[in-house]
N, C-alpha and C positions, 0 to 999 in steps of 0.2 A: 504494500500500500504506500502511495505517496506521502510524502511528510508534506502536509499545507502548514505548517508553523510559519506564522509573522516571521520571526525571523529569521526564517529561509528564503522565503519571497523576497525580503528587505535585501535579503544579501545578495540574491540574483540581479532585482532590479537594479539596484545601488551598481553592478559589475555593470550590465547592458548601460544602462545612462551613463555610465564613466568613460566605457567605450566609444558610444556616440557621441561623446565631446560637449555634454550636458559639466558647466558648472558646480553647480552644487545638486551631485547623484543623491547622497545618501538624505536630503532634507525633500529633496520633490518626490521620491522613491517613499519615504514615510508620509507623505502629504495625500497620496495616491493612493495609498492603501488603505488608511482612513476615510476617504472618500467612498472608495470601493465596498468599505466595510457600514457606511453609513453611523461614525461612531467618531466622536471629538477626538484629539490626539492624543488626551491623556486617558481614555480609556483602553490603550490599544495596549496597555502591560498585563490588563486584565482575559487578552485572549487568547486564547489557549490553540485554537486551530482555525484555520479558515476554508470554508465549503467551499467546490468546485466552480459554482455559479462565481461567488464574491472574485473566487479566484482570476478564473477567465475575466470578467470585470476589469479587474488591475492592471492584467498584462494587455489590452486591448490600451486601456490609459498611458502606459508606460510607453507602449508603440508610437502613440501620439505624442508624446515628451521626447522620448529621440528620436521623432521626426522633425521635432523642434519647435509644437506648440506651447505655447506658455502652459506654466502648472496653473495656476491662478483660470484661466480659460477652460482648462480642461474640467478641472474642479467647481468653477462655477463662483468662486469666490475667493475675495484676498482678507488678509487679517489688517488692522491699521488703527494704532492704537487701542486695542481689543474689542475693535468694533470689527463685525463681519459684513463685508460690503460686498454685494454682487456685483461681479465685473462681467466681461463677455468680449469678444470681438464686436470693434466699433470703439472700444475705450480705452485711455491709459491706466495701465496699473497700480495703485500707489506703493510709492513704495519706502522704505523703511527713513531713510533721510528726511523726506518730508515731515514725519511724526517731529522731526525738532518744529519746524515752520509753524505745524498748529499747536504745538507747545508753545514758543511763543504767545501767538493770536489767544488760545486759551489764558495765561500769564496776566495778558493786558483786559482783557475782558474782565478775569477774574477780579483784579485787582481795582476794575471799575466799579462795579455791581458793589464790593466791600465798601466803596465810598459812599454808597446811596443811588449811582447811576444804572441805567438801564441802557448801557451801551449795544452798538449795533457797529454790525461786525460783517462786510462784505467777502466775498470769498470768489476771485476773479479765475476766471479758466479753469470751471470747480471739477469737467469730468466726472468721477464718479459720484463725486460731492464729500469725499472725506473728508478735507479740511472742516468745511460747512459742520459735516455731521459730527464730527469732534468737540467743536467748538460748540454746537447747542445742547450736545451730550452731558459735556463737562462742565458748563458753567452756565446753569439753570439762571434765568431773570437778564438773558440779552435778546436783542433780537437777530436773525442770523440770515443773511442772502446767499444766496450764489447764482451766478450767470455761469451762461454755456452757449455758445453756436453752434454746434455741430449736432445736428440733429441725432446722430447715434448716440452719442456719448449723453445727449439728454433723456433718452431713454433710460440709461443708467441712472443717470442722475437722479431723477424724479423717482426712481423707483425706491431708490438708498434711501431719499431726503421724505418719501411719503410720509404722511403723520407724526412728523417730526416737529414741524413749527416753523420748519427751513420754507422760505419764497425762492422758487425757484421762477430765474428770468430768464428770457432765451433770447439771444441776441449778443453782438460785438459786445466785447469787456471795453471795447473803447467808448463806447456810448452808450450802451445800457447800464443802469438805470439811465431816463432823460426827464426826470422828473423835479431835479434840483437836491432829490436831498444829500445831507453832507452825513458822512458815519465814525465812529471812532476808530474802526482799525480797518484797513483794505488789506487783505492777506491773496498772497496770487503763487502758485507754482505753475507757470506758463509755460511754452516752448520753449527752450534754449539752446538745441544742440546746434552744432555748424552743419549745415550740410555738407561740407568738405570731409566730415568727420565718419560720414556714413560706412563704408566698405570697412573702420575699424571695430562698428557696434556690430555684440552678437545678433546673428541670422532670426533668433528668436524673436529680439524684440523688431527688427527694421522688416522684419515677413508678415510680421501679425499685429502692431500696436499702429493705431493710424498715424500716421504719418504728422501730418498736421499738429497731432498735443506732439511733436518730439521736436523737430526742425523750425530755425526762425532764422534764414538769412546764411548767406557765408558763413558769417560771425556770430550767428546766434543769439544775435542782440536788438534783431527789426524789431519786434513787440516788445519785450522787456523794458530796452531806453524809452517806446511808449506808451509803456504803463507807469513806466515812473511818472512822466506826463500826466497821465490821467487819474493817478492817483490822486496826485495832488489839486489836481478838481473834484474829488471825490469825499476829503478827507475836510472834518472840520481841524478848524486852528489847533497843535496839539496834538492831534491824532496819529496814529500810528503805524507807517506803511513797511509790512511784511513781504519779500520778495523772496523765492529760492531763485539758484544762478547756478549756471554751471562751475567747475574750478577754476576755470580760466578767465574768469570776467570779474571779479570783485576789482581791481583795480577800473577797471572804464565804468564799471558802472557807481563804485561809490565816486569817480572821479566827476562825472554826468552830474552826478545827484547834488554835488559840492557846487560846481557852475552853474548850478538854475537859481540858485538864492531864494530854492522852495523850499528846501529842506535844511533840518539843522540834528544834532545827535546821530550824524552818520556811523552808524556803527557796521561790518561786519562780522560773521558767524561762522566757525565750522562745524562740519559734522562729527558723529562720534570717529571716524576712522581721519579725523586731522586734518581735511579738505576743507577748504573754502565752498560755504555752500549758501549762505543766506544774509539779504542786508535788510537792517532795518533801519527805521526813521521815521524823524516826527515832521509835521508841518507848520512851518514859519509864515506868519503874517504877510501878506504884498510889501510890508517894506520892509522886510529880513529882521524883522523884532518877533520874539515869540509873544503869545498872547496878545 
């Protein structure tokens, strides 16, 4: 009789995905399994064998993981800040660097709300709506937006942000809202990669994540330097504008941010593995005085 033990499956798959030049085998290989098995991750110590059906399941998944579709896609869902968020083709994945960005936005919200405020908290190129759904998760008494264009990834969106409390707008981040109002923190994890950069990003993500949330320019910086822009129409006096950036841009972009005489408290941020990944900033008065 076959051995179905989890971890014999785990050991196989983990060998096939290492093979096929999968990143990280042995965590998409136990991700997969659990899927298969319809069971959280931390249940999977407690099983002892897995039936034929479950089995075939997994390896049919696995097949699709070293052909090179994301785990997250195939699974149906990504983790982010221990919220479970439905993903799918049509959307970007979030992924773990960003949790600093709405760690921040969460930070500043929270830290408003303590004052007696009932801050409001936009959330620019929201895709799945993580950020969003983070930030209304976590720090109960704001009010929470997020915009999207691209009609797939609002699919997602709206699906994440349902009975949440999140408004979800559809429409350019450069113009949506158009209604005037001003909010205390604009948080955005926008496109940033160069498209020069393409041929050296894994097959998995430039095959299957739209194109569109990845790529912004040569340089990676067409939307970005115009959301700094638009931020700062967006933000009242004060307020607080959250950007992630690729590693290669925190110099042009705090340097942008410095020459408009919109911004003041230019700060930079890295992520946990020591890469420059996030700027933040407040918004200065029309004549460079705060308040």
């Amino acid at each position: 009789m076959a051995d179905h033990s989890p971890s014999l499956l785990l050991a196989k798959a983990t060998r096939r995905l290492a093979t096929g030049g999968i990143d990280t085998p042995a965590a998409d290989a136990r991700m997969l399994l659990c899927e298969a098995l319809g069971i959280h991750p931390s249940q999977l110590i407690g099983v002892a064998k897995v039936d034929a059906d479950d089995e075939d399941r997994f390896n049919q998944m696995v097949d699709r993981r070293r052909a090179g579709e994301p785990t997250q896609y195939i699974v149906g869902h990504a983790w982010f800040r221990g919220l479970r968020l439905a993903v799918g083709p049509g959307v970007f994945i979030p992924r773990l660097e960003t949790e600093l960005v709405a760690e921040r936005a969460i930070h500043e919200s929270r830290r408003l709300v303590m004052s007696g405020a009932c801050p409001s908290v936009i959330d620019l190129c929201t895709g799945t709506g993580a950020i969003a759904l983070a930030v209304a998760n976590e720090v109960p008494g704001c009010r929470v937006s997020a915009v999207e264009i691209d009609d797939d990834a609002l699919v997602w969106a709206r699906l994440n942000l349902r009975d949440t409390g999140v408004e979800v707008l559809s429409g350019d981040a450069l113009r949506v809202p158009d209604d005037g109002r001003r909010f205390d923190v604009v948080v955005t994890n926008p496109p940033y990669l160069r498209r020069r950069d393409a041929p050296a990003i894994p097959h998995d993500v430039t095959d299957h994540e739209p194109d569109f949330a990845l790529f912004s320019g040569d340089d990676g910086l067409d939307l970005p330097l115009r959301l700094v822009e638009r931020a700062a129409e967006l933000l009242m006096v004060g307020g607080l504008f959250i950007m992630e950036h690729d590693e290669t841009q925190r110099d042009q972009l705090t340097t942008a941010m410095a020459a408009s005489h919109m911004w003041e408290q230019i700060d930079d941020h890295d992520d946990l593995a020591g890469r420059p990944r996030f700027v933040t900033a407040r918004r200065r008065c029309k004549d460079g005085h705060h308040g």
